[in-house]
N, C-alpha and C positions, 0 to 999 in steps of 0.2 A: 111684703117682701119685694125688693127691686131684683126687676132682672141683670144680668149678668149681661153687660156692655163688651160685644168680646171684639177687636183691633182690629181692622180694615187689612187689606192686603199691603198697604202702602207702609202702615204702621209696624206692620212685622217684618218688612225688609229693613227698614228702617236702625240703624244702631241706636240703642240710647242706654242710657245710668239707668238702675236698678230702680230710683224714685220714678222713673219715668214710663216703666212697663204700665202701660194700657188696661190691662189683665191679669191677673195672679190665679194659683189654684190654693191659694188660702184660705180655706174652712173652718178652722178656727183663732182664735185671737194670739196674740203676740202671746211669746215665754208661758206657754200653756203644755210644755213636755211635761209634768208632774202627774197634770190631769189625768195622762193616758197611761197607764200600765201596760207595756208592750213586753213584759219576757215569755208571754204564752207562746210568743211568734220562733223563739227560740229551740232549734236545734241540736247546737252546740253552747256549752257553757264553760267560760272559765275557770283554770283552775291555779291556783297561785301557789308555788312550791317556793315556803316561806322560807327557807335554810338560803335560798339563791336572791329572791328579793331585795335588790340594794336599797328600795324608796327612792328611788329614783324619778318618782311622778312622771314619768314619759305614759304609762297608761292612762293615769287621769287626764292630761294634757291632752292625747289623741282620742280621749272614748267620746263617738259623736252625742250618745245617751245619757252622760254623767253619771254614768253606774260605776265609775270606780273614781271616787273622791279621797282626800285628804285632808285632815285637822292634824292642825301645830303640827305637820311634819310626817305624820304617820297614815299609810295606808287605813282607809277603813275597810270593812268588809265591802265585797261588790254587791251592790244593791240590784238582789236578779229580778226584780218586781219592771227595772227597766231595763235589763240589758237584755240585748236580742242577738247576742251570741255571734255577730259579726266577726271577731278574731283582731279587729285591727289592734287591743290590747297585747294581744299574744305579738303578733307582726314588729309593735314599737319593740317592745321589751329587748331591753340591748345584751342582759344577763340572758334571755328565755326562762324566765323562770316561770311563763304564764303557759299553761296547754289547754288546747282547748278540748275538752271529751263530748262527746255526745250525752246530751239531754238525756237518752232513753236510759243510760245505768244511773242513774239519779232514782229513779221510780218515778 
C-alpha cells in the first residue's frame, strides 16, 4: 500500500484545475454510489403527494443520491436504500408536492 503524498505548502496556495490537485480524499473508486447504501443515515424521508405531482423531473434532476429516478417519463418510487433524507427534493419541487416527515413515524 503506497503512502498518501499530501502537497507542500506552496502547492496548496497555489490555484489549479481539478486534474491538478496534488491530493484528494478519495477512498473509493469512481461511480461506486450504488455500493454504499446510505438511507440508514436518514432522518427525515420523503414524501410525494401524488394528486400535486406534475413529473416535473426537477426532483430527480437535483437529488445529489439518485434516489428519485425516472423511466419513459414517469416518477419511480424513491429508492430509500439511498436517500439520506436531505430535502433538497422537497426545496426543488416547484408544485410542493414533496414533504419531508421524520424517519421515526415510518417505524
Amino acid at each position: 500500500m503506497m503512502a498518501a503524498k499530501f502537497p507542500s505548502k506552496e502547492q496548496l496556495k497555489r490555484k489549479c484545475g481539478w486534474r491538478e490537485i496534488p491530493a484528494a480524499g478519495i477512498i473509493t473508486r469512481a461511480a461506486s454510489a450504488l455500493d454504499h447504501k446510505t438511507g440508514s443515515w436518514r432522518a427525515f424521508r420523503p414524501v410525494i403527494d401524488e394528486k400535486k405531482c406534475i413529473q416535473c423531473a426537477f426532483c430527480a434532476a437535483y437529488c445529489p443520491d439518485n434516489a428519485v429516478r425516472f423511466v419513459k417519463g414517469k416518477r419511480t418510487p424513491i429508492n430509500l436504500d439511498y436517500c439520506k433524507g436531505c430535502g433538497i427534493c422537497a426545496q426543488t419541487c416547484p408544485v410542493k408536492a414533496i414533504t419531508m416527515v421524520e424517519e421515526a413515524k415510518f417505524g
